[in-house]
N, CA and C atoms as an extended XYZ file, in Angstrom:
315
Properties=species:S:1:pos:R:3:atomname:S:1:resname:S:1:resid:I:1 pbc="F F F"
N       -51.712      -60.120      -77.756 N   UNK     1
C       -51.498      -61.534      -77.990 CA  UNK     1
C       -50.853      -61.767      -79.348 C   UNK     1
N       -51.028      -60.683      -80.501 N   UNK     2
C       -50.391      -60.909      -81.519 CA  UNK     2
C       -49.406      -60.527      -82.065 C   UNK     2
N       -49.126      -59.600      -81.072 N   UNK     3
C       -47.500      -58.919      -81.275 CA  UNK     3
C       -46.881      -60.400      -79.823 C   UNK     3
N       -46.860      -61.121      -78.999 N   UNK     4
C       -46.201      -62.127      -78.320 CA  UNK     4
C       -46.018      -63.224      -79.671 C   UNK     4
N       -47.478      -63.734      -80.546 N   UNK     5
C       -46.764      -64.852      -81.031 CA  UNK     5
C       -45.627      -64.486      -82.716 C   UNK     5
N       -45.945      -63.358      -82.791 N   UNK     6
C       -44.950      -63.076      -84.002 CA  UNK     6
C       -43.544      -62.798      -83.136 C   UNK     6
N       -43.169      -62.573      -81.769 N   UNK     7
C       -41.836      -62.822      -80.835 CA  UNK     7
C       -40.832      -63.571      -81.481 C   UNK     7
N       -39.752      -63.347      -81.762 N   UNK     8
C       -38.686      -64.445      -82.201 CA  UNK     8
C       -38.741      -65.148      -80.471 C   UNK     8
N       -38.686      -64.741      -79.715 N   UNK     9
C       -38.176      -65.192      -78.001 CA  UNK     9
C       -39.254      -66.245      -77.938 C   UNK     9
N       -40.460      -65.950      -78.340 N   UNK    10
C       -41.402      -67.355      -77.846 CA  UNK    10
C       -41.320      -68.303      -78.685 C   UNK    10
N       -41.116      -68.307      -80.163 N   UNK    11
C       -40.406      -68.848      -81.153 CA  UNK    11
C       -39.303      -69.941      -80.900 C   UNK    11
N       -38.323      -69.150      -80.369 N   UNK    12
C       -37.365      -69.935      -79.840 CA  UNK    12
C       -37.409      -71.187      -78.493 C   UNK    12
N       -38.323      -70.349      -77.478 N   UNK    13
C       -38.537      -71.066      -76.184 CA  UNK    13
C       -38.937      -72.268      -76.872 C   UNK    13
N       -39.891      -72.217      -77.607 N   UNK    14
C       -40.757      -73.342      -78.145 CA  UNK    14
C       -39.515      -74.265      -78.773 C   UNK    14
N       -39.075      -73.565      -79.562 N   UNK    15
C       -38.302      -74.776      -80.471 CA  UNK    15
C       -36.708      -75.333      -79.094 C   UNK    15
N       -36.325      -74.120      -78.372 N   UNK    16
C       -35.936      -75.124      -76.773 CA  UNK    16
C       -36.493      -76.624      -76.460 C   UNK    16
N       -37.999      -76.369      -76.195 N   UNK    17
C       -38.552      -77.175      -75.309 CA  UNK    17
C       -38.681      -78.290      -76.195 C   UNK    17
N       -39.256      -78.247      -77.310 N   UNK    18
C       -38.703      -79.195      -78.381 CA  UNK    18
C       -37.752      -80.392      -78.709 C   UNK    18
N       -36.406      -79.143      -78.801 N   UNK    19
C       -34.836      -80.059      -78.348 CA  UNK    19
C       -34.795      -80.682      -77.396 C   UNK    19
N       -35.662      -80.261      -76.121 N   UNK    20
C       -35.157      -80.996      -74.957 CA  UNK    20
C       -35.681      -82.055      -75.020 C   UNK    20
N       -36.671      -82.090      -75.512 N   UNK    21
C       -38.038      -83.568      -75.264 CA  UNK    21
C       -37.520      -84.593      -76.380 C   UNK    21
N       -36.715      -83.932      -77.854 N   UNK    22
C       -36.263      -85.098      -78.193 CA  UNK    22
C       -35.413      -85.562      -77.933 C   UNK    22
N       -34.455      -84.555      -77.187 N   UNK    23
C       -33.198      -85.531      -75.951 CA  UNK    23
C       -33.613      -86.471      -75.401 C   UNK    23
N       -34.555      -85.998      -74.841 N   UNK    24
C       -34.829      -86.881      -73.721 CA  UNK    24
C       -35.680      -88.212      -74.068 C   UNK    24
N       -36.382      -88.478      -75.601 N   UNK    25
C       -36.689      -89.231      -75.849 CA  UNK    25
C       -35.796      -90.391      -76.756 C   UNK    25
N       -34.407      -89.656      -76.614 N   UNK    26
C       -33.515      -90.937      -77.532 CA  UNK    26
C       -33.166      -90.384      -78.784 C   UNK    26
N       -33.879      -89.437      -79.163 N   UNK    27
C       -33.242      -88.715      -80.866 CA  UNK    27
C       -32.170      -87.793      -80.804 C   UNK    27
N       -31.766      -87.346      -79.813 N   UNK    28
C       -30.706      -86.470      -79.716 CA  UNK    28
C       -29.989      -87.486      -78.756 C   UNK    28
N       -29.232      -88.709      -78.709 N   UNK    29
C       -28.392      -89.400      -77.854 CA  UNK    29
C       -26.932      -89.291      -77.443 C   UNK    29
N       -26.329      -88.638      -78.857 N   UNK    30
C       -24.820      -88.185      -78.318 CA  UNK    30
C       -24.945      -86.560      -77.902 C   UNK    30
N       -26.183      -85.810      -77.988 N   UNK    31
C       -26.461      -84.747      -77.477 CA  UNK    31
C       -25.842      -83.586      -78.444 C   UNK    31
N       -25.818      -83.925      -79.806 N   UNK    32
C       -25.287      -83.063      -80.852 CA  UNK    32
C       -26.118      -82.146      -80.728 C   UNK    32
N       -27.705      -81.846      -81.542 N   UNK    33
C       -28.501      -80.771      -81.074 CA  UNK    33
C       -28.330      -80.144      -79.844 C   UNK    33
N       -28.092      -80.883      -78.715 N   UNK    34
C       -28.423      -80.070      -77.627 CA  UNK    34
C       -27.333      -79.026      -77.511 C   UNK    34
N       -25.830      -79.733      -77.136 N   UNK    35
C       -25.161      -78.758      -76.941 CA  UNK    35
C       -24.157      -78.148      -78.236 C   UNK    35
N       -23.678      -79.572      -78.669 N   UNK    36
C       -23.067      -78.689      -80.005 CA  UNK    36
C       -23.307      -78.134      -80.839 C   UNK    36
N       -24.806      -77.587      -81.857 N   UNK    37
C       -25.211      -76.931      -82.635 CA  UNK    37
C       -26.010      -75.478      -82.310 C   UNK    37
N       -25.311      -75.418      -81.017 N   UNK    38
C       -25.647      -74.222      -79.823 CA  UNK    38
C       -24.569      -73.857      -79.220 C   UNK    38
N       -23.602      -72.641      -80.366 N   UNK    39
C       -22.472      -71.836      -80.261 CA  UNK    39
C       -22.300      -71.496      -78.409 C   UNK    39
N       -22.650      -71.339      -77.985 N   UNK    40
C       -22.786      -70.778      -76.704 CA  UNK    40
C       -22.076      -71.691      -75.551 C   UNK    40
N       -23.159      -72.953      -75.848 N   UNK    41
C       -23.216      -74.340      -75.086 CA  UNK    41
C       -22.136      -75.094      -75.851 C   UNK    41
N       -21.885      -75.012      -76.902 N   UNK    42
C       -20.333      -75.950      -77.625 CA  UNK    42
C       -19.100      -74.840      -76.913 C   UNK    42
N       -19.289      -73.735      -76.543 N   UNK    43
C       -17.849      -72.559      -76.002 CA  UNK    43
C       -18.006      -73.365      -74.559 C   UNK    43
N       -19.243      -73.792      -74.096 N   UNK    44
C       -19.214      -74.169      -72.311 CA  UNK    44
C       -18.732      -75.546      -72.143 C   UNK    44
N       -19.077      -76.568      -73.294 N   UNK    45
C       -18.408      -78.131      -73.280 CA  UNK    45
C       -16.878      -77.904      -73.619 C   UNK    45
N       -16.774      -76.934      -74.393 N   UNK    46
C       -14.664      -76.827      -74.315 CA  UNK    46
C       -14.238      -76.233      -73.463 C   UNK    46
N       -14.517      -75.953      -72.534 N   UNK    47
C       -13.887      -75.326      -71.189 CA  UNK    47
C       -14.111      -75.965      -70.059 C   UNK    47
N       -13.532      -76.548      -68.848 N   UNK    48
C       -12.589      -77.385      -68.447 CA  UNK    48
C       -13.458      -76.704      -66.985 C   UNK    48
N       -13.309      -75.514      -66.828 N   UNK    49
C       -14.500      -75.081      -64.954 CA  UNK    49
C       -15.688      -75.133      -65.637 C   UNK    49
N       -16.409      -74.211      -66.676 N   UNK    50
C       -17.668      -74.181      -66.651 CA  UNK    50
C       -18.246      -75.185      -67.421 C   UNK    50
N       -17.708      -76.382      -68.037 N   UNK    51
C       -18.197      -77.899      -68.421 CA  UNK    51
C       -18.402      -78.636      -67.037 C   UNK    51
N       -17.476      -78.589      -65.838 N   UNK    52
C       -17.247      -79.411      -64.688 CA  UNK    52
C       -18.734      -78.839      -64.062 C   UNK    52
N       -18.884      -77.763      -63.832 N   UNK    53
C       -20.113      -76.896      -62.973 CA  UNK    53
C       -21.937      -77.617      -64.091 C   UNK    53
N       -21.747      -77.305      -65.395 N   UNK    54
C       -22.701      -77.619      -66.120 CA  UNK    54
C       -22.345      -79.281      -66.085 C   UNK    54
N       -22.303      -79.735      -65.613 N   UNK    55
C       -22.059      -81.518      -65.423 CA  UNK    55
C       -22.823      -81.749      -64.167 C   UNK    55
N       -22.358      -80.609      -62.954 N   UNK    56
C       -22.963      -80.416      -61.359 CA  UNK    56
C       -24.044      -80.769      -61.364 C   UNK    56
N       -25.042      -80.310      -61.657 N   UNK    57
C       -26.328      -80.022      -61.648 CA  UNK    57
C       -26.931      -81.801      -61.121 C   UNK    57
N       -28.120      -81.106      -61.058 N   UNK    58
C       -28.895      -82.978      -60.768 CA  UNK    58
C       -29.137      -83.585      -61.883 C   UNK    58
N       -29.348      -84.490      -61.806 N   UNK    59
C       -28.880      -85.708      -63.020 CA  UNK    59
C       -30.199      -85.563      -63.621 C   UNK    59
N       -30.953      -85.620      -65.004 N   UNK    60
C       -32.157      -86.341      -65.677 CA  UNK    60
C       -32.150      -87.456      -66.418 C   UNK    60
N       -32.711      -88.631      -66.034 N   UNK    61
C       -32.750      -89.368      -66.894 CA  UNK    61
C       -33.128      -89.478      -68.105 C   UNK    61
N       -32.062      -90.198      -68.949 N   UNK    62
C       -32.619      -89.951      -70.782 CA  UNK    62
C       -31.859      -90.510      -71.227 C   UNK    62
N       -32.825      -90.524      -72.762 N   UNK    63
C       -31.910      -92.010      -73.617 CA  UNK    63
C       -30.940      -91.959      -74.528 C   UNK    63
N       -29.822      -90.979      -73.816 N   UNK    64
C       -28.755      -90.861      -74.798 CA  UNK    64
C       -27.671      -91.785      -74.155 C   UNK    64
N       -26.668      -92.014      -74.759 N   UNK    65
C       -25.523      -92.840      -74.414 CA  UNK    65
C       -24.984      -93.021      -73.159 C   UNK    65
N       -24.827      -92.046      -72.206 N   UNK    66
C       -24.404      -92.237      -70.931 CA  UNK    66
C       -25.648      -92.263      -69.852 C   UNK    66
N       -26.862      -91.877      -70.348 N   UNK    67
C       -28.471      -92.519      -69.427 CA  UNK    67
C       -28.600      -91.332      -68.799 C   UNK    67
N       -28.091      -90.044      -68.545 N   UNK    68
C       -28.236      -89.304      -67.971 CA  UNK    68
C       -27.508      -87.775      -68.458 C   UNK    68
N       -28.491      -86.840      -68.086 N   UNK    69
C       -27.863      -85.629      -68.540 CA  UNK    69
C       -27.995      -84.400      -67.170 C   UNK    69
N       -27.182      -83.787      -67.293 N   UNK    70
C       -27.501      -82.599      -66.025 CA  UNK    70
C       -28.678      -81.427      -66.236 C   UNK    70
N       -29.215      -81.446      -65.276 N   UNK    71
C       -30.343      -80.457      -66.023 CA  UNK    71
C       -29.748      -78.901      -66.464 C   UNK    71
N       -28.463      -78.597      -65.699 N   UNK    72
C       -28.032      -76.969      -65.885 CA  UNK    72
C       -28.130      -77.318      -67.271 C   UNK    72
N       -27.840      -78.175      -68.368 N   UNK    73
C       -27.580      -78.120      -69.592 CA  UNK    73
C       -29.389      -77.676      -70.215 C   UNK    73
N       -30.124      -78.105      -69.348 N   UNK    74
C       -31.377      -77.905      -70.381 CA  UNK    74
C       -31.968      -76.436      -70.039 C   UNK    74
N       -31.240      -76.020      -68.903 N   UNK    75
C       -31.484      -74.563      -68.266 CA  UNK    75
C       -30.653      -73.717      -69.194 C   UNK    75
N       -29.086      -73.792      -69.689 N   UNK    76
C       -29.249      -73.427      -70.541 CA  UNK    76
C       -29.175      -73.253      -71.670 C   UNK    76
N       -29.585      -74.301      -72.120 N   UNK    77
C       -30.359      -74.550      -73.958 CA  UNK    77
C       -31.265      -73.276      -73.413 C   UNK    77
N       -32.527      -73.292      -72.769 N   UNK    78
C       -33.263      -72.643      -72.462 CA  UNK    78
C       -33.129      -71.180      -72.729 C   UNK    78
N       -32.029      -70.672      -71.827 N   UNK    79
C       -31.636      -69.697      -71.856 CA  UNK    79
C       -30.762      -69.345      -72.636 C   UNK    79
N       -30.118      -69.493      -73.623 N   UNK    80
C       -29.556      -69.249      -74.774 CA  UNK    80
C       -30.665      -69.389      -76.043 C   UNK    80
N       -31.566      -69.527      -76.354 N   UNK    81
C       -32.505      -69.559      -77.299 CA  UNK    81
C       -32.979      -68.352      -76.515 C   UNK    81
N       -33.340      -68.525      -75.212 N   UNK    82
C       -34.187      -66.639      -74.931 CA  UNK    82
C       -33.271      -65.674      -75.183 C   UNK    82
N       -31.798      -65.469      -75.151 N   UNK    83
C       -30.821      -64.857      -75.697 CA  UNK    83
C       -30.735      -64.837      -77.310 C   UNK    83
N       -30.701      -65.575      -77.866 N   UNK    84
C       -31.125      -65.277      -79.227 CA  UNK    84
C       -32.147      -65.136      -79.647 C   UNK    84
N       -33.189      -64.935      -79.171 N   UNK    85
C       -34.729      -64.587      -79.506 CA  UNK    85
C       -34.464      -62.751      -79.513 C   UNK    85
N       -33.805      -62.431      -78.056 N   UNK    86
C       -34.591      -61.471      -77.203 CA  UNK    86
C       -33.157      -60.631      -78.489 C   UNK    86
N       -32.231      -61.164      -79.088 N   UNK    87
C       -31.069      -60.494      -80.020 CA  UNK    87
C       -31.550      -59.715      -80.990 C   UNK    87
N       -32.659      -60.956      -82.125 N   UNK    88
C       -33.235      -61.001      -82.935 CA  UNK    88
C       -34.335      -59.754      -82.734 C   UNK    88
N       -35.354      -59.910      -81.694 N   UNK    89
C       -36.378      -59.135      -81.814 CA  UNK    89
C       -36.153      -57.774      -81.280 C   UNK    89
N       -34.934      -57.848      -80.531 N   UNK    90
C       -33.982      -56.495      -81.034 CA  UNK    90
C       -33.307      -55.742      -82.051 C   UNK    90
N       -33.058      -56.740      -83.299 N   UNK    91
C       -32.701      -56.263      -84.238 CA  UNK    91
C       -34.261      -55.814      -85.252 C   UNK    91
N       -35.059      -56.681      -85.127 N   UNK    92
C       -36.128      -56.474      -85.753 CA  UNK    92
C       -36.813      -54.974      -85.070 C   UNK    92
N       -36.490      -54.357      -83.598 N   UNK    93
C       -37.521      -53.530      -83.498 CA  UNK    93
C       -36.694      -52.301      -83.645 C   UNK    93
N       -35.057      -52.617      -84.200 N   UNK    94
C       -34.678      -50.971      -84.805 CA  UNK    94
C       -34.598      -50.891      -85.778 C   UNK    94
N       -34.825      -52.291      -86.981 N   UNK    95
C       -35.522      -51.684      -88.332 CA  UNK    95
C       -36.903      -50.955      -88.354 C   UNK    95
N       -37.788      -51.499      -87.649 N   UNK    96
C       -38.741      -50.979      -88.001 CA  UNK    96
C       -38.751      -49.391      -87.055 C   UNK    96
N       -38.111      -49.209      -86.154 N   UNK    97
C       -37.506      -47.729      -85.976 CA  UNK    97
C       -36.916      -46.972      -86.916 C   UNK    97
N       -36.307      -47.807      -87.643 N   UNK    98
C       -35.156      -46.945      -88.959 CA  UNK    98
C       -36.258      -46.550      -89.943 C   UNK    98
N       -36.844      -47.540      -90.287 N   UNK    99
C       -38.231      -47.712      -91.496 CA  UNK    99
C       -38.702      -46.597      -90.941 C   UNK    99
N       -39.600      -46.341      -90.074 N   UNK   100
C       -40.633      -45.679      -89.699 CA  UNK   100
C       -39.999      -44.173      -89.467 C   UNK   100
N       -38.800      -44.236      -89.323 N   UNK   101
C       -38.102      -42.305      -89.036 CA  UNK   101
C       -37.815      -41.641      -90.579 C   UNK   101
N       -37.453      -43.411      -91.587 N   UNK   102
C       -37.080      -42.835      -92.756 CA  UNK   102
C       -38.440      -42.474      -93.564 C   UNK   102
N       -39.376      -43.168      -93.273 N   UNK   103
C       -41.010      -42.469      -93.622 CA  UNK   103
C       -41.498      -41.209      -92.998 C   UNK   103
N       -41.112      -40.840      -92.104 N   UNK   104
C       -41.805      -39.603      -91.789 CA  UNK   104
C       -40.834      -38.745      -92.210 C   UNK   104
N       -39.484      -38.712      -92.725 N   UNK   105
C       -39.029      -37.311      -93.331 CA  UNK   105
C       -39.223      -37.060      -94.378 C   UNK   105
């Protein structure tokens, strides 16, 4: 249980679910947090098929400017924070591989 909450990945999920709820409550309304300060999701709103497909999705209601958002977008906020979690706690578990090989010689 205490090697899950030191996780960058659950870390992140959390601070996901976060973004989404203040979307959806009116603090994120032109949807800057959601998609543009999320390299991934700002590369998917400038492209012209996979903006049209992430638009597809079923509608959620919320209190940003146009009253509605597609949920693929909160699927993946979602999944791009578990992508940078799962990056991170990859980089973190071959320092402490490097650390620990450079201690035992």
């Amino acid at each position: 249980m205490k090697k899950i909450l030191k996780s960058f990945t659950l870390w992140f999920v959390i601070l996901a679910v976060f973004e989404i709820y203040m979307h959806q409550i009116g603090q994120d309304s032109k949807s800057i947090v959601l998609i543009y300060l999320n390299p991934l999701l700002r590369m998917i709103s400038r492209s012209d098929v996979a903006s049209a497909f992430m638009n597809s999705g079923m509608k959620v209601s919320s209190r940003t400017i146009i009253g509605y958002t597609s949920i693929y977008w909160y699927i993946g906020s979602v999944l791009t924070f578990i992508i940078y979690g799962l990056i991170l706690d990859g980089f973190r578990y071959l320092l402490r591989r490097i650390r620990n090989s450079t201690k035992q010689a």
